[in-house]
C-alpha positions in Angstrom: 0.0 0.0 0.0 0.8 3.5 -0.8 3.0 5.4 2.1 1.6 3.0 4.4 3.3 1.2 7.6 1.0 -2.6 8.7 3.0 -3.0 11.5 2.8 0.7 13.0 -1.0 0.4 12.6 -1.6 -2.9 13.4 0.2 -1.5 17.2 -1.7 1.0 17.2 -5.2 -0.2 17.0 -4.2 -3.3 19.5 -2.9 -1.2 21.9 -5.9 0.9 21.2 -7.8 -2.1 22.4 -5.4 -2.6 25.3 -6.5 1.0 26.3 -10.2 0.7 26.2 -10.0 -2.4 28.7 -8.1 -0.3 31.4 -10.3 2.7 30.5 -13.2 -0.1 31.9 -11.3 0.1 35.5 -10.8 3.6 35.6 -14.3 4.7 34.8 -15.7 2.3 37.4 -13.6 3.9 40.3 -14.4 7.3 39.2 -18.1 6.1 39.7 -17.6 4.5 43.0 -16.2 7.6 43.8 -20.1 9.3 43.1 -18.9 11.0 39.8 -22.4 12.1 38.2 -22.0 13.5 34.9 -19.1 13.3 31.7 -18.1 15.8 29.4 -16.1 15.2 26.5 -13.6 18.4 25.8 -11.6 18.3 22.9 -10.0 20.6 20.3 -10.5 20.5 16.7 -10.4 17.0 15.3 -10.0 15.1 18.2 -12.6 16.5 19.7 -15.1 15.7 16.8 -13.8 12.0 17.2 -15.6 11.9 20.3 -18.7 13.0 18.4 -20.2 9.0 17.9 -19.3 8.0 21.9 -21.1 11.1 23.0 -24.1 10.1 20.9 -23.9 6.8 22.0 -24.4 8.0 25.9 -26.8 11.0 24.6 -29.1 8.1 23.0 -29.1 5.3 25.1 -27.8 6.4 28.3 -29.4 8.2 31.4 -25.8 9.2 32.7 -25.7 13.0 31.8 -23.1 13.7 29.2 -22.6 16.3 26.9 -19.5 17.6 24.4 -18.1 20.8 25.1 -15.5 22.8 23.1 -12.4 23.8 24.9 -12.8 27.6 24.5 -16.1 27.9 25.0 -16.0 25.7 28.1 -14.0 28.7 29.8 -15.6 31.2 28.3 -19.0 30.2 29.3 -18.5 27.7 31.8 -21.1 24.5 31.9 -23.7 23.6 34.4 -22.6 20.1 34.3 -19.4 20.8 35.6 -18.2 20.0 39.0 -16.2 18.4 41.4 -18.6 14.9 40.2 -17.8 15.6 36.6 -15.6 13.0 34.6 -13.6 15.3 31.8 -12.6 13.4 28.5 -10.0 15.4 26.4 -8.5 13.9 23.9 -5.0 15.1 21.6 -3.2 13.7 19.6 -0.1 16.0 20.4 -0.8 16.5 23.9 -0.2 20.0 23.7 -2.9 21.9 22.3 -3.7 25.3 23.8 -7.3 25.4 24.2 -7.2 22.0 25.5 -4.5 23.0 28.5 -6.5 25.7 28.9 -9.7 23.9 29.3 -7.8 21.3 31.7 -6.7 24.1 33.9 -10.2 25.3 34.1 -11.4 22.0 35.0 -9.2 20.7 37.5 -9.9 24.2 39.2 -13.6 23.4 39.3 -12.5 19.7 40.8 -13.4 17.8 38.2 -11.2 14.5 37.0 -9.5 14.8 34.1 -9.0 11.7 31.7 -6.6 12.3 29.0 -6.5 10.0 26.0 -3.0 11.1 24.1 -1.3 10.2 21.1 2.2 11.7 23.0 3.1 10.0 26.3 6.0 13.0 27.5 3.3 15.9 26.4 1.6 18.5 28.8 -1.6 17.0 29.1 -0.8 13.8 29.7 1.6 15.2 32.7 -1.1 16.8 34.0 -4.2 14.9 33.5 -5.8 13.1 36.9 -5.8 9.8 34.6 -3.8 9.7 31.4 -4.2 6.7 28.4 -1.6 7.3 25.8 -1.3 5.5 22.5 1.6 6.5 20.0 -0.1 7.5 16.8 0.3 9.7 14.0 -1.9 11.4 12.2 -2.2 8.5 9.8 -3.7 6.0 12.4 -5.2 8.2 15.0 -8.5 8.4 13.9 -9.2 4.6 14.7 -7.7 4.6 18.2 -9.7 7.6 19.2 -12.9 6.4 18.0 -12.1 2.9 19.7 -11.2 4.0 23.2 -13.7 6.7 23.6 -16.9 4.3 22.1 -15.7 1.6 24.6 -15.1 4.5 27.5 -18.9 4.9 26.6 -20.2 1.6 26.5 -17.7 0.7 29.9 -19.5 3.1 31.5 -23.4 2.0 30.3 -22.2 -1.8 31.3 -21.1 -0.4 35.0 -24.8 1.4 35.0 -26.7 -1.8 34.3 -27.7 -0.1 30.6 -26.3 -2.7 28.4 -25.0 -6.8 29.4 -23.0 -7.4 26.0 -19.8 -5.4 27.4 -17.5 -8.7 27.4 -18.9 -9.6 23.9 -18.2 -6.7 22.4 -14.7 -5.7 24.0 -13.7 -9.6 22.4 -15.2 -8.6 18.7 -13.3 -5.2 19.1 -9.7 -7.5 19.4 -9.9 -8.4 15.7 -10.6 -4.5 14.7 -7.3 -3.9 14.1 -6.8 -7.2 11.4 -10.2 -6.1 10.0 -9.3 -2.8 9.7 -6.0 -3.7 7.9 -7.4 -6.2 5.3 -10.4 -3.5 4.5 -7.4 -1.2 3.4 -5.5 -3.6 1.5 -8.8 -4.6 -0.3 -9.5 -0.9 -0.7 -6.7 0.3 -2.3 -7.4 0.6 -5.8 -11.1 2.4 -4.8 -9.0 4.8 -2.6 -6.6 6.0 -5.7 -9.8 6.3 -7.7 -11.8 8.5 -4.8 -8.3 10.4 -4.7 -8.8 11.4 -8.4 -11.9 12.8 -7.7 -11.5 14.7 -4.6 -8.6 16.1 -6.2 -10.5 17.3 -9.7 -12.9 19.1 -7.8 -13.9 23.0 -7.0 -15.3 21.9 -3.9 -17.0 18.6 -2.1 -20.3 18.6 0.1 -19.4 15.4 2.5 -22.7 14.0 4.5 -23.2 11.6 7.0 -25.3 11.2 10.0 -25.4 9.1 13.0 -21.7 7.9 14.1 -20.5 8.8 9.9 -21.7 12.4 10.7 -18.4 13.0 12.7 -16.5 10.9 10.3 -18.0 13.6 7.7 -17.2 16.7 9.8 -13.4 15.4 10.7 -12.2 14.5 6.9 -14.1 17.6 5.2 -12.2 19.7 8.3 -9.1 18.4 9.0 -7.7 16.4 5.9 -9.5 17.9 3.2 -9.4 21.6 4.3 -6.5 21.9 6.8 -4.0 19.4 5.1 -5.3 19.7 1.6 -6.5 23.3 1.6 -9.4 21.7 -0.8 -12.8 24.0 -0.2 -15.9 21.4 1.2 -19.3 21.3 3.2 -19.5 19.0 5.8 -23.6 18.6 5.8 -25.1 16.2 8.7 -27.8 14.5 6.4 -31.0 15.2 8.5 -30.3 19.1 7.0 -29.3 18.9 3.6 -32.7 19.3 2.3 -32.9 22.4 4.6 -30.3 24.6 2.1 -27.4 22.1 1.0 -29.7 20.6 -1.4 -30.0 24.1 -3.7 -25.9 23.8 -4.5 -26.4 20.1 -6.3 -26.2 20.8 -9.9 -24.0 18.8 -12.7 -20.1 18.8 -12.0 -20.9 19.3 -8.0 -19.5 16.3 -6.0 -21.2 15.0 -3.2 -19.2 12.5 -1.3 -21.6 10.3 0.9 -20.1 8.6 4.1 -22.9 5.8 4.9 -23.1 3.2 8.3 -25.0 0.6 9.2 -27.1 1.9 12.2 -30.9 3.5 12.4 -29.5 6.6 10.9 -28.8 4.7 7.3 -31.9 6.1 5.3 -31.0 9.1 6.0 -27.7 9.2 3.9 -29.8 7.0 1.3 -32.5 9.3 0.9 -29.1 12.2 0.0 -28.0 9.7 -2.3 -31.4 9.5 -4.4 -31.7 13.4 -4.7 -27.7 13.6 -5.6 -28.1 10.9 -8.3 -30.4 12.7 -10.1 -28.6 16.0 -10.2 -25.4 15.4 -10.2 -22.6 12.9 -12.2 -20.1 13.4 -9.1 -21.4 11.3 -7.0 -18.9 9.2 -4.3 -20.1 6.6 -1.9 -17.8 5.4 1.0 -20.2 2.5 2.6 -18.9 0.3 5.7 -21.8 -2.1 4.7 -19.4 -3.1 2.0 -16.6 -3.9 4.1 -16.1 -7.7 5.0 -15.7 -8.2 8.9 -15.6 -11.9 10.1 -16.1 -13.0 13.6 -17.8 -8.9 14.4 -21.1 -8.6 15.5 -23.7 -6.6 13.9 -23.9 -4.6 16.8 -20.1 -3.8 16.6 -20.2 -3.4 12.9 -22.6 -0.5 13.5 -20.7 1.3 16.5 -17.5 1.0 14.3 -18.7 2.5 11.2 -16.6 5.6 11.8 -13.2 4.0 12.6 -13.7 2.2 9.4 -14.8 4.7 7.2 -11.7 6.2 8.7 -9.5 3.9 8.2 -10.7 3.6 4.1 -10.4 7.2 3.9 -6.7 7.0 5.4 -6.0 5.4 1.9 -7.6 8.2 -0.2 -5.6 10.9 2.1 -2.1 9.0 1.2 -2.7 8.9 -2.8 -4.2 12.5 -2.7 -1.4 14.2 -1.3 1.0 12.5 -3.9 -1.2 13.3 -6.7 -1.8 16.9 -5.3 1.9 16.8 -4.8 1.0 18.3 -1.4 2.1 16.4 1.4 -0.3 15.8 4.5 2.0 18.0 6.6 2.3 20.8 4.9 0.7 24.0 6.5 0.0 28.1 5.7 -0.8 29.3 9.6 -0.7 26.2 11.7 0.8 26.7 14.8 1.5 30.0 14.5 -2.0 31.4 15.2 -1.7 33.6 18.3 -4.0 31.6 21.4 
């Protein structure tokens, strides 16, 4: 595969898995401990990889939860937060501005912090109440994030009495990281083909909903705009016949991220309109991808690390036909916090 390392990602993902299982002890002390509420407080793309665990807890969970962003959190503050509050705040780096800044104001208000970190020596995982770090990159990140914080969700529904699969599905989420692997391989000539098209375009409306809607928001934000500097819309699908709709005309591409959960018809009902006013039309489906020995229930709460992981592929042929490497930045980092 194309600028691709198995061995770094197979790591990653296992020890992604490794992570979610001690994330299981951790979130039961914190609620033997009386912590009430959880809310999820990440910058930019990490934070919006916390998007399908949130809606997870928000859908079929009494525990209050809700996501906050980092700046606004100290800004505004949140009535949620307290000395009983659980604080998830993922990064990749570690050492994110607005997220050190949101820690700070945290901690102050006595909340516990959990860090889930990409960088074991950063800032916020020094300073964290609980810290989980997984080496990644920006090429295998996406999965691990999804992974630990869905399973830091569903630990915490198995330790309320909400759901009695937990074992089941923490054993279908070991083979992940194969599964994820052989749906690259088998994607690969798809992914240089996708790559073609992203790259051709003016600009790309990306939809999704349910768990795909953050899959949609992250890849149209932070590959396609930030490391591609390629114009799109990130639309959720339950709006895009509320304005979106009145940009589809020929030559507009519409790429269409699609799972396997109740919120399916609503990307298929996009893709019917699309069809018929548009020839751009690109379909990213983890229905199509072949996952042996993982449940249907797992297939559907893993729809955004696999979506990620196919689109990982698109991202490493688009920057070499772009001739624009990932990496390459105008005003990262030296925006003035």
């Amino acid at each position: 595969m194309l600028n691709f390392d198995e061995v770094r990602f197979l790591e990653s993902q296992r020890n992604a898995v490794s992570c979610a299982e001690q994330l299981h002890s951790a979130i039961g002390d914190l609620l033997g401990r009386g912590a009430e509420n959880l809310l999820f407080a990440g910058a930019g793309g990490a934070g919006i990889l916390m998007w399908p665990a949130a809606s997870l807890l928000a859908t079929r969970s009494r525990f209050p939860s809700r996501v906050e962003l980092p700046t606004e959190l100290v800004t505004a503050g949140s009535a949620l937060l307290s000395e009983r509050s659980i604080v998830v705040m993922p990064s990749r780096s570690g050492d994110t501005p607005e997220t050190l800044e949101a820690l700070r104001y945290c901690r102050k208000a006595g909340a516990t912090v959990i860090a889930l970190t990409g960088t074991a020596d950063s800032p916020l995982a020094a300073q964290a109440d609980v810290n989980f770090t997984n080496p990644v990159d920006d090429d295998n990140s996406s999965e691990s994030f999804y992974i630990q914080s869905i399973f830091l969700a569903l630990s915490l529904m198995s330790l309320q009495g909400e759901i009695d699969d937990y074992p089941a599905l923490l054993d279908g989420a070991r083979r992940l990281p194969e599964v994820m692997l052989e749906a690259k391989r088998a994607f690969e000539t798809r992914a240089s083909e996708v790559a073609t098209e992203l790259a051709e375009g003016l600009f790309h409306i990306v939809v999704g909903a349910g768990p795909t809607w953050a899959e949609a928001m992250y890849y149209g934000m932070c590959i396609l705009e930030e490391m591609q500097w390629i114009l799109t819309r990130p639309v959720h699908a339950a709006d895009f016949f509320h304005g979106p709709l009145e940009l589809v005309e020929q030559g507009v591409s519409c790429v269409l991220l699609k799972g396997e959960d109740s919120s399916r018809p609503l990307v298929d009902r996009v893709e019917r309109f699309v069809r018929d006013h548009t020839d751009r039309v690109t379909v990213i489906d983890s229905a199509d991808v072949a996952m042996p020995g993982v449940s249907e229930q797992l297939r559907q709460l893993m729809a955004p690390a696999i979506l990620a992981a196919l689109l990982e592929r698109v991202s490493a042929h688009l920057e070499v036909l772009r001739d624009h490497p990932l990496t390459t930045r105008r005003y990262y980092r030296t925006v003035s916090y």
